[in-house]
C-alpha positions as CSV (number, residue, x, y, z in Angstrom):
1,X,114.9,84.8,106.1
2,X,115.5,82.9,102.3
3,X,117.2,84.9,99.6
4,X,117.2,83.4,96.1
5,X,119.2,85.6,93.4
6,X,118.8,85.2,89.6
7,X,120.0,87.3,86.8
8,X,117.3,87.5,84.0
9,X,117.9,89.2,80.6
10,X,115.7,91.0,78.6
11,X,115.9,91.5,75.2
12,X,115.1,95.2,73.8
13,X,113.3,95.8,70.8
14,X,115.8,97.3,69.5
15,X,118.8,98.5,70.1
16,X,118.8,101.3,72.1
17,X,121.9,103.9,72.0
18,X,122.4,106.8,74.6
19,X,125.8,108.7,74.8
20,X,127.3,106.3,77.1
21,X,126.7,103.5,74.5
22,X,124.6,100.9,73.1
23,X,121.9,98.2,74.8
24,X,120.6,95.4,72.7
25,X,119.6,93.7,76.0
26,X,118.6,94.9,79.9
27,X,120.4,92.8,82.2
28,X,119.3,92.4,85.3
29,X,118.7,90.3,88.9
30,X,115.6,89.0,90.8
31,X,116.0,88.9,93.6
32,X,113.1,86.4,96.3
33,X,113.1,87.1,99.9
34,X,111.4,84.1,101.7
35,X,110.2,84.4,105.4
36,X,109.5,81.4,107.7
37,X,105.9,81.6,106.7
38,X,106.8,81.0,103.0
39,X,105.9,84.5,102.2
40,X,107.8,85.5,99.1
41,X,109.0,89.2,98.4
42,X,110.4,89.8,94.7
43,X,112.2,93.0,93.2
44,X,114.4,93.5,90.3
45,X,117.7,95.4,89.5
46,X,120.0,96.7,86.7
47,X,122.7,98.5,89.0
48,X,124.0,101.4,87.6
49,X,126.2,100.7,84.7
50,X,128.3,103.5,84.7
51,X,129.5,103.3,88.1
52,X,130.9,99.9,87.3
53,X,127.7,97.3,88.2
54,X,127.4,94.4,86.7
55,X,124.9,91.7,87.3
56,X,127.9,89.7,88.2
57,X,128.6,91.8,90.9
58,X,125.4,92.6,92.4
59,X,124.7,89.4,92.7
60,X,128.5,88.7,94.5
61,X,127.0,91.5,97.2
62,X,124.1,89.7,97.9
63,X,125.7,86.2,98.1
64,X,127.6,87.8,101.0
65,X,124.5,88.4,102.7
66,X,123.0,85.3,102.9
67,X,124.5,83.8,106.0
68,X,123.4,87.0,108.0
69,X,119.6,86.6,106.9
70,X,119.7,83.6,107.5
71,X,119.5,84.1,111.2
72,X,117.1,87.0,111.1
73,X,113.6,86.3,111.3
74,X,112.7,90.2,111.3
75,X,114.0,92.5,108.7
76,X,113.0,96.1,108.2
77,X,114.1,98.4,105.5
78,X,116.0,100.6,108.0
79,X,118.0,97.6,109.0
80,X,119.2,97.3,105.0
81,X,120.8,101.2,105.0
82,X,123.4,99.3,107.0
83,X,124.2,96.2,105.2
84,X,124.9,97.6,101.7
85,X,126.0,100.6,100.0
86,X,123.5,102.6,97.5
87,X,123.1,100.6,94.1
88,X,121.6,98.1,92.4
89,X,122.2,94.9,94.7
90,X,120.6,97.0,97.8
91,X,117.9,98.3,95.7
92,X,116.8,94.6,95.1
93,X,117.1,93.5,98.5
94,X,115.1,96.6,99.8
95,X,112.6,96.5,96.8
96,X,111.5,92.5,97.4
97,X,111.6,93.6,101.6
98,X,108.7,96.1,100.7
99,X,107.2,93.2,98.8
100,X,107.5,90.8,101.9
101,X,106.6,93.2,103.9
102,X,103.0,94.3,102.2
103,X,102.5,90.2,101.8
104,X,102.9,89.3,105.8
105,X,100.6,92.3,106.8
106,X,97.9,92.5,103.9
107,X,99.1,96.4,103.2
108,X,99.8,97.4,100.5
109,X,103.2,99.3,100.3
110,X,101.6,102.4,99.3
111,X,99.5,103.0,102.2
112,X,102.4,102.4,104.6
113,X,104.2,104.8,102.8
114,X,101.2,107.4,103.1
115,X,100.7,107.9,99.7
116,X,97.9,108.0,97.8
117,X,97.4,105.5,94.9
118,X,96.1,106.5,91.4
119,X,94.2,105.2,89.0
120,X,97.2,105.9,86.4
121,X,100.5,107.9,85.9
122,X,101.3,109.9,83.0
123,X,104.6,108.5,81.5
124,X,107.4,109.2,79.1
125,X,108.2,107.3,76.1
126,X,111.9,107.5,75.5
127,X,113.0,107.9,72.3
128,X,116.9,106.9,72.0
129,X,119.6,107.7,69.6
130,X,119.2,106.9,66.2
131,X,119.4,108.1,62.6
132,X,116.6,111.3,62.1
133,X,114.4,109.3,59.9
134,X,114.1,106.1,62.5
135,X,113.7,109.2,65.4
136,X,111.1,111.0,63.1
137,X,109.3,107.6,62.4
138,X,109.1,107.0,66.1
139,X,108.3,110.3,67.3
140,X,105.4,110.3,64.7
141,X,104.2,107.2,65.6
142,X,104.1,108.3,70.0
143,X,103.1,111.5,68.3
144,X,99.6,112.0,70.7
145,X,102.0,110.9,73.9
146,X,101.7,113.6,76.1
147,X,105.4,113.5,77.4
148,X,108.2,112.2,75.2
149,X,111.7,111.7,75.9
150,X,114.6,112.1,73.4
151,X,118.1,110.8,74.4
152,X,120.9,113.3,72.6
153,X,125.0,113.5,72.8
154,X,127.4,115.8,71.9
155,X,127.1,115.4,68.0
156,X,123.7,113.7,67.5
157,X,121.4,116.7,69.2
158,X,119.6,119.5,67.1
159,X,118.2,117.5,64.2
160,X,116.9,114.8,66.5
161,X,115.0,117.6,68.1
162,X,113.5,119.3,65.4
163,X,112.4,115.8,63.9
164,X,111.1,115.0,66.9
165,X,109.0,118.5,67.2
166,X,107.8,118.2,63.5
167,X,106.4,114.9,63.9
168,X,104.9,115.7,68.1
169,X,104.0,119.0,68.1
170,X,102.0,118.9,70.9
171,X,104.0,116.5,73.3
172,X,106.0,117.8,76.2
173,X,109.3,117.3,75.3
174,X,112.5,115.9,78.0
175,X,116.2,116.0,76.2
176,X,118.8,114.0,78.0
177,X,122.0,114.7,77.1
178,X,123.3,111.9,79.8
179,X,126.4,114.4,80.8
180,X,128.1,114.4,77.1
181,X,127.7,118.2,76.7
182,X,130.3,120.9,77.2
183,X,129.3,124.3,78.3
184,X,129.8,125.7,75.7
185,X,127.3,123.9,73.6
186,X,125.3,124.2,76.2
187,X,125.1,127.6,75.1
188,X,125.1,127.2,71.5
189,X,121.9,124.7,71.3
190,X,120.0,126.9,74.6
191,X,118.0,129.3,72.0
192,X,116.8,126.0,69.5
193,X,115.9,123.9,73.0
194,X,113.8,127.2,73.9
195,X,112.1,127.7,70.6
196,X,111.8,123.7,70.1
197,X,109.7,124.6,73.5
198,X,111.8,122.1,75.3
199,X,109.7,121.4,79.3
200,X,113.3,120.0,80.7
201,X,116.9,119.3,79.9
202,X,118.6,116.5,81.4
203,X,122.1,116.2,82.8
204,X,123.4,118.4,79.9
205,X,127.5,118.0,82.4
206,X,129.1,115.7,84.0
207,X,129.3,115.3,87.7
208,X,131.6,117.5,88.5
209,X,132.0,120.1,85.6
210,X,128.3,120.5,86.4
211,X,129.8,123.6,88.7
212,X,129.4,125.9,85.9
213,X,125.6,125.7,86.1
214,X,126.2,127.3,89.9
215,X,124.0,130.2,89.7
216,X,123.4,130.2,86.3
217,X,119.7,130.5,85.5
218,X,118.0,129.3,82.0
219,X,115.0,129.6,80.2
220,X,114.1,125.5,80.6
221,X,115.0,123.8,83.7
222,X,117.4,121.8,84.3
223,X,117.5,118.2,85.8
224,X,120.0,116.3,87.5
225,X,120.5,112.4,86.6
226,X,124.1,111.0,86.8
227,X,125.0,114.0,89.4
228,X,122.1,112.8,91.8
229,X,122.3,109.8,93.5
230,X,120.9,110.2,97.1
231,X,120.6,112.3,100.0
232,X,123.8,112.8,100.4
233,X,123.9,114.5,97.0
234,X,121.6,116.9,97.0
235,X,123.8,119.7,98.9
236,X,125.7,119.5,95.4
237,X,123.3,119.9,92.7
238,X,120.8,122.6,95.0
239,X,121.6,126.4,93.2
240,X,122.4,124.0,89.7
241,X,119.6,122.4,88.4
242,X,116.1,122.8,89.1
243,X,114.7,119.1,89.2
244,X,116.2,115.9,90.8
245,X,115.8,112.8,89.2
246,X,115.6,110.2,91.2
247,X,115.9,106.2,90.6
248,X,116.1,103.1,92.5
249,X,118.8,101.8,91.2
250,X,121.3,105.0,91.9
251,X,119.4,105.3,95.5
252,X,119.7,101.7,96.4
253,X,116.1,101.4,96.9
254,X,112.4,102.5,98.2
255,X,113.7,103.5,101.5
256,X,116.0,106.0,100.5
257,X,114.6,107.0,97.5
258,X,111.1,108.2,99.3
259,X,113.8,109.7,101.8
260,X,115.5,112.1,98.9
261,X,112.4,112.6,97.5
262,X,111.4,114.3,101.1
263,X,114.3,116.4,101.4
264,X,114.6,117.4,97.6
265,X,110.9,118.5,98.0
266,X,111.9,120.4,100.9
267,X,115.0,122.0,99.3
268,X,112.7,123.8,96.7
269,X,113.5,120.9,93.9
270,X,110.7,119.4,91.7
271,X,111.3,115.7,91.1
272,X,111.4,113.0,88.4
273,X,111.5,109.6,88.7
274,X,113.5,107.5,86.0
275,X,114.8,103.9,85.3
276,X,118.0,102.0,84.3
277,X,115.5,99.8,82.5
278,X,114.2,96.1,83.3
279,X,110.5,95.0,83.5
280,X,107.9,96.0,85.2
281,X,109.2,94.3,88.4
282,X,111.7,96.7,88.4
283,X,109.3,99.6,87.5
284,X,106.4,98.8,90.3
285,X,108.2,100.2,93.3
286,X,109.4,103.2,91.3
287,X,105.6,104.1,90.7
288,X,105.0,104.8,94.4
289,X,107.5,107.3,94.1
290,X,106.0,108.5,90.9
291,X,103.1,109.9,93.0
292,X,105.6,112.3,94.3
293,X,107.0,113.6,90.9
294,X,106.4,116.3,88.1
295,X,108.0,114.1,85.3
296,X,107.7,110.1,84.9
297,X,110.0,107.6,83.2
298,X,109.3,104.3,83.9
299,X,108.8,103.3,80.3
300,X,111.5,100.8,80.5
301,X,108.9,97.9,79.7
302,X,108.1,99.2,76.4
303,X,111.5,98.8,75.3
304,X,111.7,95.4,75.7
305,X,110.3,91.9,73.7
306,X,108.9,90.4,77.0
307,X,108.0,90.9,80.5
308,X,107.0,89.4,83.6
309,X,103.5,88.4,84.7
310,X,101.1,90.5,85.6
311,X,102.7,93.2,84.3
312,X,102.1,97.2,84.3
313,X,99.9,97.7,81.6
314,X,100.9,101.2,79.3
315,X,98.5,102.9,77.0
316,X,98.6,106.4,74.6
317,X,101.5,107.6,77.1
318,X,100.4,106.6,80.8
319,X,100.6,103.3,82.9
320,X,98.7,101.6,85.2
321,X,99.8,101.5,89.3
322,X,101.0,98.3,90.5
323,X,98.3,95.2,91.2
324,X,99.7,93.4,94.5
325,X,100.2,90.4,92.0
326,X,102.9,92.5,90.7
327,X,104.9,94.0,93.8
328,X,103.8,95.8,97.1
């Protein structure tokens, strides 16, 4: 087993600004698994940024690796569990082994899996920090989307919403606060996020202050992002928020992500599925587990200038399923 590791950068449209900063570009790795055969298996990863991932060091992981798969001639995504740690560099390696995987046998990814493929997924357009009259201008021009997503922070919040509303009446609304909130405005902006008829709130906390939502109950749902990262998280956020949201990048890939999507299911949580951007290599894998989940965010595509070839194809606020040109 080959393994070729690039880092790509995309450039975004423009710049997009959450509370944990500002992104003119998505950077990212491919990552090409090769078999004897010549099969090729591709994925893509951003890491998770605020748990210290760079490109740089992704691709340091995976250089480590390449010695031990270089004497396998069998590789299955249980094996991979073992060889890294949840993040970006083991989503890669996992994400282009479902790839291989679906090219040596001829199935696709999402029958193994035992899902069922659809035509199209529903998906949210995410609309990030900026001025009110560049959010409004947005907003109205998504306005017939029928799920949009505003990104918020601790000072930038009520008036994005209402501009937002007044321009996409009719759009389900998701506000991600990306932990920046203290509980007590929380509090203060819970009534306008209710009349604003608000369908979820994001990571309003952070991990660990997050212990005030314990058996709290509010009128909108709440979801966890930054405080969910795989199955060994969801004992913590259970009794806190009401949706998990799950994405590749935090669960280190496919494998494990279709695993916490199982036991999140089973633990009485609904699920979203959301992305650190990158192209729609990046986002193809995350679709299978979109056929699992309430709320969709793979939008990450439509934030950038380019993309790879035969990409995901988004119209009027849904996306097309992955082609096997693509991924899996």
């Amino acid at each position: 087993m080959e393994i070729s590791i690039k880092a790509v950068q995309w450039r975004l449209t423009t710049p997009f600004a959450i509370a944990r900063g500002v992104q003119t570009t998505s950077d990212t790795i491919h990552v090409e698994l090769t078999d004897a055969g010549g099969r090729r298996g591709r994925a893509e990863a951003a890491g998770v940024d605020y748990a210290g991932e760079t490109v740089a060091a992704m691709t340091a992981q995976l250089e480590a690796l390449r010695g031990r798969l270089a004497g396998v001639d069998v590789l299955r995504p249980e094996d991979i569990q073992d060889l890294l740690p949840a993040g970006g560099a083991r989503n890669a390696l996992d994400c282009a082994l479902w790839d291989l995987r679906a090219k040596q046998s001829g199935v696709p990814a999402w029958r193994e899996l035992g899902l069922t493929r659809p035509d199209r997924l529903a998906c949210a357009y995410t609309i990030g920090i900026d001025p009110v009259d560049t959010v409004a201008a947005k907003a109205r021009e998504r306005r017939h989307f029928p799920l949009l997503k505003l990104k918020v922070n601790a000072e930038s919040h009520l008036r994005l919403l209402e501009a937002v509303r007044g321009e996409a009446p009719d759009a389900r609304l998701i506000v991600d606060a990306n932990a920046s909130w203290s509980p007590a405005l929380l509090e203060e902006l819970m009534p306008a996020l209710v009349r604003h008829r608000v369908s979820l709130l994001e990571q309003p906390l952070a991990p660990g202050a997050d212990a005030y939502l314990s058996g709290r109950r509010y009128p909108i749902p709440l979801g966890a992002d930054e405080s969910c990262v795989d199955r060994s998280s969801l004992g913590d956020i259970v009794g806190r928020y009401q949706y998990a949201n799950l994405k590749l990048d935090k669960t280190g890939g496919l494998t494990e992500a279709m695993a916490c999507a199982r036991l999140a299911l089973s633990q009485g949580l609904g699920l979203m599925v959301g992305n650190m951007c990158g192209s729609s290599l990046a986002m193809a894998p995350g679709a299978l587990l979109a056929t699992l989940c309430e709320y969709v965010d793979l939008d990450g595509p439509l934030l950038q200038l380019e993309d790879v070839p035969a990409a995901l194809q988004f119209a009027d606020g849904s996306m097309s399923f992955p082609e096997a040109a693509l991924w899996g």
